[in-house]
N, C-alpha and C positions, 0 to 999 in steps of 0.2 A: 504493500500500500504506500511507501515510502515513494515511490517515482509517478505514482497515480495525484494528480491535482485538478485537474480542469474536469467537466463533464466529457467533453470530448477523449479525455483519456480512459475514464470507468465507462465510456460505452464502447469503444475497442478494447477493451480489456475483458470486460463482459460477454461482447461477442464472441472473442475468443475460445474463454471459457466454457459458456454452454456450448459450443459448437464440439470444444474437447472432452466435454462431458456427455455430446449425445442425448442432450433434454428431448424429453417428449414435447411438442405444441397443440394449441388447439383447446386453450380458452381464452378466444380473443386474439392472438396472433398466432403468426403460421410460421415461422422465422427466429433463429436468434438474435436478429437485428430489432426487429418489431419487437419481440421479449424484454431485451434490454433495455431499449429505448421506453417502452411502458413503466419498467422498474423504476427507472432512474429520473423519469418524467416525475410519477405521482410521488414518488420519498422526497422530492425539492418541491413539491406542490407546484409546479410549471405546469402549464398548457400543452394539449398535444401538438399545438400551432407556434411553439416557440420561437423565437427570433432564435435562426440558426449561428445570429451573434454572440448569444449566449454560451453557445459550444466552446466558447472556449475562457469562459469565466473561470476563476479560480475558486472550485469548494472552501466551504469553512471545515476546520478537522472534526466538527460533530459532524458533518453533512459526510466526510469520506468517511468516518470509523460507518456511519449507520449503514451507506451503500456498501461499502466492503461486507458487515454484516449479512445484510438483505442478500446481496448478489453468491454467499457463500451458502445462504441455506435454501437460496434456491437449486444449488447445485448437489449438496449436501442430501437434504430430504427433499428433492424434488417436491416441491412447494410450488403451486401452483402463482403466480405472480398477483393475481389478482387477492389472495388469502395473504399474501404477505403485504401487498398495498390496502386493502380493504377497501379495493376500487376498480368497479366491472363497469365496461359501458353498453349501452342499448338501446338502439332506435336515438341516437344522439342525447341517451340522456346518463350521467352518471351518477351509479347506485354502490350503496355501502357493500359489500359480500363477505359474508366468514362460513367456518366450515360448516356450519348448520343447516348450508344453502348450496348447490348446485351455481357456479361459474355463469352468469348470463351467457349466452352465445347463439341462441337459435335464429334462421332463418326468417323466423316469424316478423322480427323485426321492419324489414321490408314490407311485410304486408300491411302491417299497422302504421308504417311511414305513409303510406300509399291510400290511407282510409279503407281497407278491404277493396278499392276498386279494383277491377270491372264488376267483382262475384255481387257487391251489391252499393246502393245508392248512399254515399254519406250520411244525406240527409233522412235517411230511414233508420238511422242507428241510435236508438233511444237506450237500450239495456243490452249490458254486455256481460258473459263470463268469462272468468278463466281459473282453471280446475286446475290443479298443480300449481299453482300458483309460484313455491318458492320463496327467492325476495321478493318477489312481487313486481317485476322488470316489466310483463307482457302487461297485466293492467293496469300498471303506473303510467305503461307509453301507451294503452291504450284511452287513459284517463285524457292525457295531454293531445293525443287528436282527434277526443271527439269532448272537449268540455265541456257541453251541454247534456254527456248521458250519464247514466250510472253501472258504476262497474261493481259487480262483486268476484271474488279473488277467493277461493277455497282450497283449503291445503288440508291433509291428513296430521300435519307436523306442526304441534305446537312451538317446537322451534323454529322453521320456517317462518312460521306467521310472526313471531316475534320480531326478526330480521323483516320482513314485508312491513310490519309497522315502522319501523325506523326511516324505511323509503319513499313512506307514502307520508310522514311527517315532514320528512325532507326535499321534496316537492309540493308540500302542500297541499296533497291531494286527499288529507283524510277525511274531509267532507263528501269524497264523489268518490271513493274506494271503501267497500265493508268487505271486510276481514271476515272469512268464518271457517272454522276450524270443522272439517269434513273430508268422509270418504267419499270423497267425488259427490255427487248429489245430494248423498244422505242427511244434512243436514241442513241443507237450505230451504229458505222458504219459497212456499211456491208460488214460482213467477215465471213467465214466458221474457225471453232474450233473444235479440235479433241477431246476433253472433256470439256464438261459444266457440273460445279457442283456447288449444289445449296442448303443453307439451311436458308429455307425461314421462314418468319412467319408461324406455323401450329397450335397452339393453337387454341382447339374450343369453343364455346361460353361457353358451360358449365364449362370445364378446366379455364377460362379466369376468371368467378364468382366465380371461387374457389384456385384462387392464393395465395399461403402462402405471408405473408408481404412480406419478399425479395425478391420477384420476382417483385411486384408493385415498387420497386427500378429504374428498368430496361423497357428499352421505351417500350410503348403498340404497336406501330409503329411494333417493332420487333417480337413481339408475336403474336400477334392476326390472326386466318388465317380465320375468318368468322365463319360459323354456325357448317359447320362440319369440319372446321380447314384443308380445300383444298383450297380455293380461290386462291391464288397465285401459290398453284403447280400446276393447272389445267391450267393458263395461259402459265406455263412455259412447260407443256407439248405438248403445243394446239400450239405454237411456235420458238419450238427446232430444228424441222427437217430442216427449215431455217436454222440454222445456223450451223447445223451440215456436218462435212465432212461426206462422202460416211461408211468410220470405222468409228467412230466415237458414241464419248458414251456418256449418260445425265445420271448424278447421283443426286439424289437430296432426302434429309432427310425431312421426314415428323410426325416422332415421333409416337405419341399415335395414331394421324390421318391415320396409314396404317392400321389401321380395315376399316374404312368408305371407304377410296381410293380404299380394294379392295373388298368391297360390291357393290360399287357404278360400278365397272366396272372388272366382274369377267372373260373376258373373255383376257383380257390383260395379256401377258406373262410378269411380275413383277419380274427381281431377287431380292429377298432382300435378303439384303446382311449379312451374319454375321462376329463379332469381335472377337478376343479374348482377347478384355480388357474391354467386353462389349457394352452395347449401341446395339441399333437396329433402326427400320424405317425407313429406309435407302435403296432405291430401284436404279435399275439402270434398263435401257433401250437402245437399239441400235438404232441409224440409223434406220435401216431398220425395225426394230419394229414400232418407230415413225410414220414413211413414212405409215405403214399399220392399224392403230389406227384413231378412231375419239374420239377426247375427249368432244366434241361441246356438 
């Protein structure tokens, strides 16, 4: 750490590093460069849009002991970056994260950037859920694009919901976000919603035996979606049409798990959906799809 002073020295040094330690990626960046760069960004409290003048400021010696720190147990015990910053972004907005909570990272994103368009009208979006909830990332950003509706957010994990309250305090959104602790449906009241969207546990047994370290960081609670990584989206299917308005739409990410979902039931009209920042497994369905489906 002695030759390390400027930012621009602990981010080639950093990259170095993870590059010679072979980090796994893929909460939030893809890259040791984007890694380090996230690190070293949120521990000095700088912006992702930094005056690249900055690169070559001189640290204070609490500023290098912390990053030398941070950057060693990242490597150390593969600590995911964002549980050592206790800072995920999503849909442009950024939220608190610990390990109580799954890493923000879904494609969903985009679609709530985007108001659900084409699949349906903004202006028809009065009542929203989202099941898994988590920290709370999908209905927080789904709070922020449509502020005029209401969103509830239910989790099985009272610790989750703990962390979602911190997000939804921190955005301000705890007036148009209700919190309710549930197995999926089971304990909400009954209301019809013009989009339920869901990114539930999909992970399947074998993906689960074969988790790089940083991902065993991150609750099993949130991962694990049974044998062939459907179990919870087959409930959510099996009980959507309840609570869906007449237009109304169920989106819900299931990852690697959209091979088996549509082996397992090939005659279900499935959009899935594509990004252009990426990311897939991600299906939607209507109303009226629901209503003509057995998923039993």
């Amino acid at each position: 750490m002695t030759d390390l002073f400027t930012l621009r020295d602990f981010l080639r040094w950093a990259v170095s590093r993870f590059n010679e330690a072979g980090l796994c990626y893929g909460h939030g960046a893809d890259s040791a460069w984007d890694e380090a760069l996230a690190l070293i960004l949120a521990t000095l409290h700088l912006p992702h849009d930094v005056d690249r003048s900055l690169l070559d400021a001189r640290l204070t010696q609490a500023e290098r002991e912390q990053l030398y720190k941070l950057i060693e147990q990242r490597i150390s015990e593969r600590v995911p970056v964002a549980y050592l910053t206790h800072q995920a972004w999503f849909a442009g907005l950024s939220f608190y994260v610990d390990e109580r909570v799954l890493v923000p990272r879904s494609p969903i994103a985009e679609l709530i950037e985007n108001q659900f368009e084409p699949w349906i009208k903004p202006d028809k979006v009065h009542a929203i859920l989202d099941l898994c909830t988590g920290s709370g990332c999908i209905a927080i950003a789904c709070a922020k694009a449509f502020p005029e509706s209401t969103v509830d957010a239910s989790d099985i994990s009272a610790d989750a919901l703990a962390v979602a309250k911190i997000n939804t305090l921190r955005h301000e959104v705890a007036d148009q976000v209700t919190l309710y602790q549930s197995d999926l449906f089971s304990q909400l009241p009954p209301k019809k919603y013009d989009v339920i969207v869901s990114n539930p546990p999909y992970v399947d047994a074998a993906d689960m035996a074969a988790l790089p370290a940083e991902y065993l960081h991150e609750p099993q609670l949130g991962l694990a979606g049974g044998d062939e990584g459907l179990d919870i989206a087959l409930k959510i299917m099996q009980n959507a049409h309840h609570y869906l308005n007449p237009n109304g739409i169920l989106i819900v990410e299931v990852g690697n798990s959209e091979y088996a979902l549509i082996e397992k039931f090939p005659n279900i009209p499935f959009t899935w959906l594509e990004f252009q920042r990426g990311g897939g497994g991600v299906f939607l369905l209507t109303y009226k799809q629901l209503g003509a489906i057995d998923v039993r």
